[in-house]
C-alpha positions in Angstrom: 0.0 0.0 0.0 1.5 3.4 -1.3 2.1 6.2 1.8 1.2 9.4 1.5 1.7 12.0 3.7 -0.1 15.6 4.6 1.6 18.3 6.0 0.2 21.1 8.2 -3.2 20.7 8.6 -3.3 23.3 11.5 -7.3 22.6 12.5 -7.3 18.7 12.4 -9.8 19.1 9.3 -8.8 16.8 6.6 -9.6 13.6 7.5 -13.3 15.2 7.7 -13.7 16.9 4.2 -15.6 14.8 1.6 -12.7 14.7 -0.6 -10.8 12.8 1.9 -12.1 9.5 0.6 -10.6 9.5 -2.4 -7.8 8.5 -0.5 -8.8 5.0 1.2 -7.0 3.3 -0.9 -3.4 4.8 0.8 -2.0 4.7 4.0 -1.9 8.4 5.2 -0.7 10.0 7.6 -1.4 13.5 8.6 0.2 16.0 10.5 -1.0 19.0 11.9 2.1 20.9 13.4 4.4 23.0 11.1 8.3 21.7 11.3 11.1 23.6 9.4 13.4 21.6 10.7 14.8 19.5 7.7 16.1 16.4 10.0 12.9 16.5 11.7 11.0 16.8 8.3 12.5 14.1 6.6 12.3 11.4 9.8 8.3 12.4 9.7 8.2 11.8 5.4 11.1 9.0 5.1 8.4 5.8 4.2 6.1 8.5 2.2 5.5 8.3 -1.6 3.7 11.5 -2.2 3.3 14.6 -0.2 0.5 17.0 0.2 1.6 20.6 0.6 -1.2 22.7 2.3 -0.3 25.9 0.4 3.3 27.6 1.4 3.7 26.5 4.8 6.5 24.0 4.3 9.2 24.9 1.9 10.7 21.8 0.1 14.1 22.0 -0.3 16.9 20.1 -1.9 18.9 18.8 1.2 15.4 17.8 2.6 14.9 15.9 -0.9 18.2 14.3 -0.7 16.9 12.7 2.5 13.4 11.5 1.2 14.7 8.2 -1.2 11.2 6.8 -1.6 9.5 9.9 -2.7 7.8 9.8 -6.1 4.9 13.1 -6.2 4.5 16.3 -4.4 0.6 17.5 -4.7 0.5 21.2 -4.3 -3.0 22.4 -3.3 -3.1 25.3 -5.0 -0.8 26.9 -7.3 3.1 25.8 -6.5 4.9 28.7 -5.8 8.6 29.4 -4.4 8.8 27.4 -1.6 9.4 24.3 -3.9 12.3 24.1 -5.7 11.6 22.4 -8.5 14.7 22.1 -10.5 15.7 19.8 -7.4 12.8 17.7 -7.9 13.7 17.5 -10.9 16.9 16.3 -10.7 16.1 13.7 -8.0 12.9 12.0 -10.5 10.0 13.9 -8.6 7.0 15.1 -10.0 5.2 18.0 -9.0 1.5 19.2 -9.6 -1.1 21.8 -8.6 -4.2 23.2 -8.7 -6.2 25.8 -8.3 -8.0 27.4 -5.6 -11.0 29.7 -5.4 -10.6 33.7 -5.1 -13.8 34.1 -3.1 -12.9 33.3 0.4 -9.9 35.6 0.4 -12.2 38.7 -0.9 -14.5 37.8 1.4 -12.2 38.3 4.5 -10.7 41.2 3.0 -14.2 43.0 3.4 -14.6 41.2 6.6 -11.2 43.3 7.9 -12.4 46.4 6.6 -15.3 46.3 7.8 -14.7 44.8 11.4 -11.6 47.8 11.2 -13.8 50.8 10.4 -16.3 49.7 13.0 -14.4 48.8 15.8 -15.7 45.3 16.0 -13.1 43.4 17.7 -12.5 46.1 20.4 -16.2 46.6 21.2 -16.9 43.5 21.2 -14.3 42.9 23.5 -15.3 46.0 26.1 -18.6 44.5 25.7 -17.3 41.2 27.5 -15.1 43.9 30.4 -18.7 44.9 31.1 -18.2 48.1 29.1 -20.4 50.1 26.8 -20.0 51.5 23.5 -15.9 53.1 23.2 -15.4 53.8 19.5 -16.8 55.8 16.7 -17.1 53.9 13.4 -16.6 54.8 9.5 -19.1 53.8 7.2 -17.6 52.8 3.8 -20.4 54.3 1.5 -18.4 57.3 -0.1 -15.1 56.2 0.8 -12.4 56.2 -1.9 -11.7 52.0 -1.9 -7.8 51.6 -3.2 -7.2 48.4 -4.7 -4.0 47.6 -5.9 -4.1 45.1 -9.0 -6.8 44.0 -10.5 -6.8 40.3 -10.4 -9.0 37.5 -9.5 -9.1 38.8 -5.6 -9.0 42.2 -6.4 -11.8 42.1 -9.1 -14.1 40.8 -6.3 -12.9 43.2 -4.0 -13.6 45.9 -6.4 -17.3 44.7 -6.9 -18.2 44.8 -3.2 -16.8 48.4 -2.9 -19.3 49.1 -5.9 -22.0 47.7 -4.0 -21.2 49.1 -0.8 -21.1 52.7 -2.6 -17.7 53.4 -2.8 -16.0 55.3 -4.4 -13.3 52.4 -5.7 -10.8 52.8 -7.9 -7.1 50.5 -9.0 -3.7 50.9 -9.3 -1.0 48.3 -10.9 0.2 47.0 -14.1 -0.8 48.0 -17.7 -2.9 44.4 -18.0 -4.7 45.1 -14.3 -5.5 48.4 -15.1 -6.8 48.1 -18.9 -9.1 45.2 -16.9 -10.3 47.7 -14.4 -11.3 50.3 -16.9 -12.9 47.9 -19.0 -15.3 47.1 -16.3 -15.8 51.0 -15.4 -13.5 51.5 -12.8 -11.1 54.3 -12.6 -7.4 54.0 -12.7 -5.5 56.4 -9.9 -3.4 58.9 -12.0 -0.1 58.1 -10.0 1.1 55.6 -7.3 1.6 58.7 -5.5 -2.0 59.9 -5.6 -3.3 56.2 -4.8 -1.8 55.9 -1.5 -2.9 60.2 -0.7 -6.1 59.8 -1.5 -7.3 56.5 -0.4 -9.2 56.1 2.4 -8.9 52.3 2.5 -6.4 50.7 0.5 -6.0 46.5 -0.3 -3.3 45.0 -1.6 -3.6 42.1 -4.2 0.0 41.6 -6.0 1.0 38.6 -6.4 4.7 38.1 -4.7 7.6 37.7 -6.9 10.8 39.3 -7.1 9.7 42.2 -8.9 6.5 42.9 -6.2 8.9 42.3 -3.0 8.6 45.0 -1.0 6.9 46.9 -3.7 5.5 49.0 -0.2 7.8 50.9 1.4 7.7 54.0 4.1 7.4 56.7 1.8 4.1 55.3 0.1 2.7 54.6 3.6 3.6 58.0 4.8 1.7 59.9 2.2 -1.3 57.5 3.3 -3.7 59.7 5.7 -4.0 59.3 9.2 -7.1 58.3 8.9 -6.6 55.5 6.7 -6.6 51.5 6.3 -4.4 49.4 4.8 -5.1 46.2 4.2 -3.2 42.9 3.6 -4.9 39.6 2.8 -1.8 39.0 -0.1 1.5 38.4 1.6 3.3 40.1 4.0 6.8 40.5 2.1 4.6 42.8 -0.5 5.7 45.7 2.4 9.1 46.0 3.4 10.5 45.1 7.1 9.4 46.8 9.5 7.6 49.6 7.2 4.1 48.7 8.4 4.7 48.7 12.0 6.7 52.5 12.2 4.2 53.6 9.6 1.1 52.5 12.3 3.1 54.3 15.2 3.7 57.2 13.3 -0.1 57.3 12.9 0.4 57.2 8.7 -1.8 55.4 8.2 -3.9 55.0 11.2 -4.9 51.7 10.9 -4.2 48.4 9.6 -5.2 45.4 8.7 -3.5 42.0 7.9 -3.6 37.9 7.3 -0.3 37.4 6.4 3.1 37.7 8.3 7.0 37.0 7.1 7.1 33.9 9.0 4.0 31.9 9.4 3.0 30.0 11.2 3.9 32.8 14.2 5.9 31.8 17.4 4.1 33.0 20.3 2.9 36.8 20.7 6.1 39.0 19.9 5.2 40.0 16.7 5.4 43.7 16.7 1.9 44.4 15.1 0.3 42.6 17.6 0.9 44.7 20.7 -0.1 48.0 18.6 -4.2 49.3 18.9 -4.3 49.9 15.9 -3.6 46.9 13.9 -5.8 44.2 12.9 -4.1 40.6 12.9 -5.8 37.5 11.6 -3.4 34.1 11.3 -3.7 33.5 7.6 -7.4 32.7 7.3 -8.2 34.0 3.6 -8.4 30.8 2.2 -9.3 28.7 5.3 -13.0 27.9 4.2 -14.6 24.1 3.9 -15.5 24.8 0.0 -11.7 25.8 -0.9 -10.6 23.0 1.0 -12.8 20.8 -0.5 -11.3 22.1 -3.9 -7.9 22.2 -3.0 -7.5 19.1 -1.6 -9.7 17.3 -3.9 -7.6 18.6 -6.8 -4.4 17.2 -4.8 -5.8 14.0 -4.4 -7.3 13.3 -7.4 -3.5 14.2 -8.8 -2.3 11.6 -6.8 -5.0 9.0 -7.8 -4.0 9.6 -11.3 -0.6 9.7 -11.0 -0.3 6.4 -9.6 -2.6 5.2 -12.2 -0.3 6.2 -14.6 -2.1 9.6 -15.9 0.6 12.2 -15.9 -1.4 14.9 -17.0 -1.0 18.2 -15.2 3.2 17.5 -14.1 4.4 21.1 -13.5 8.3 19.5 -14.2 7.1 17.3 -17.3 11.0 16.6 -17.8 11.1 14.3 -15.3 8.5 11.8 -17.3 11.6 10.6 -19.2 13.7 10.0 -16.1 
């Protein structure tokens, strides 16, 4: 019987998604810590034949290949990205595949964050449960200017609630992004420097590469006004060290919100945007949602079905078919 292996199912959820049966016919084992260690990693996969990658949260890595003889398939769910070097995988006759995940849950908790930020919710909610009364004054978002920067699967979403929430919403980004947004009646902010001025809440969707690494960096947030929200639901490396958390004590902008940190998952409560008022933290949650899962892993497991069977279709590193 063929052994497969999950990594970093943080909420113990797996084993009860629907998809999950397509694997009966494997030995699995699951895991639900996160371990960067690569001795560690490699006792936990030595016997395993494929791997499941829950998104980014374990890089794979050539010494940690080196180590994994047996291994024949990594199954990415989602898109595989850079924490998989491939041309390693490549070398050592492993295949890799993907999928694709849904952009809905993500734009949903994006509005979520803005939202719960502009009213307070968290903090009143809280002084609610001290026996406290009301503490805050919100923001409505109906005739705020709604900043979304690149106009992708996400940010298209994210760009429709604003219209329906009566914003005033317009994008910023590459030639393809914008040419998108004003095709579908958006504006396109003039400048990068007017896009972080004027917006009142601003939501990053750039996809991280080398060219978008900290694309963000203390001059942009120090035009933002003080009373403005930026938001984060992309990656965290999109802003550059330490930018976000001197911007937020500077008081420009005034407030922030953000799913995604440097180094996830986070060790304990030191991180510096967690002690400020004024920040928003959630632990990576955008895509955390039973019908992504469902797709995600079922794409990842159906892979490895037809792998084994033979059916190769859908190999990200098709030159190791030959090997």
């Amino acid at each position: 019987m063929k052994k497969i292996a999950i990594l970093d199912d943080y909420q113990d959820c797996v084993r009860n998604l629907d998809c999950f049966k397509t694997l009966t016919q494997y030995q699995v084992d699951i895991f639900h810590d996160n371990v960067k260690d690569t001795g560690l990693l490699a006792d936990r996969l030595s016997d395993a034949e494929a791997i499941v990658l829950t998104r980014e949260r374990t890089r794979i890595t050539a010494p940690l290949l080196d180590r994994l003889p047996r291994l024949r398939l990594i199954s990415q769910t989602g898109r595989v990205s850079g924490h998989i070097d491939i041309a390693a995988c490549t070398d050592r006759g492993i295949a890799v595949m993907d999928g694709e995940g849904h952009a809905t849950p993500t734009a949903e908790l994006t509005w979520c964050l803005m939202l719960a930020s502009q009213r307070h919710l968290v903090s009143e909610a809280n002084r609610l449960k001290q026996g406290l009364w009301q503490g805050h004054l919100g923001q409505q978002l109906r005739g705020q200017r709604l900043g979304i920067w690149s106009y992708g699967r996400i940010g298209r979403q994210v760009a429709a609630y604003g219209k329906a929430f009566g914003m005033h919403t317009w994008v910023w980004g590459g030639e393809h992004s914008t040419s998108q947004a004003r095709a579908d009646g958006f504006e396109v902010a003039p400048s990068k420097e007017a896009f972080f001025e004027q917006s009142d809440i601003l939501s990053l969707h750039l996809r991280l590469s080398d060219r978008t690494r900290g694309v963000v960096g203390p001059a942009d947030l120090a035009r933002m006004k003080s009373s403005a929200l930026i938001v984060n639901t992309s990656r965290a490396e999109l802003i550059q060290p330490g930018a976000l958390e001197a911007a937020l004590r500077a008081g420009k902008p005034g407030y922030a919100a953000v799913d995604v940190f440097e180094q996830e998952p986070l060790a304990g409560t030191d991180h510096p945007l967690l002690g400020l008022p004024n920040a928003l933290c959630t632990p990576h949650i955008g895509f955390v949602e039973k019908d992504n899962y469902e797709s995600y892993y079922g794409q990842a497991f159906d892979n490895i079905v037809r792998f084994f069977k033979g059916d190769v279709r859908g190999v990200v590193n098709p030159e190791v078919l030959g090997r």
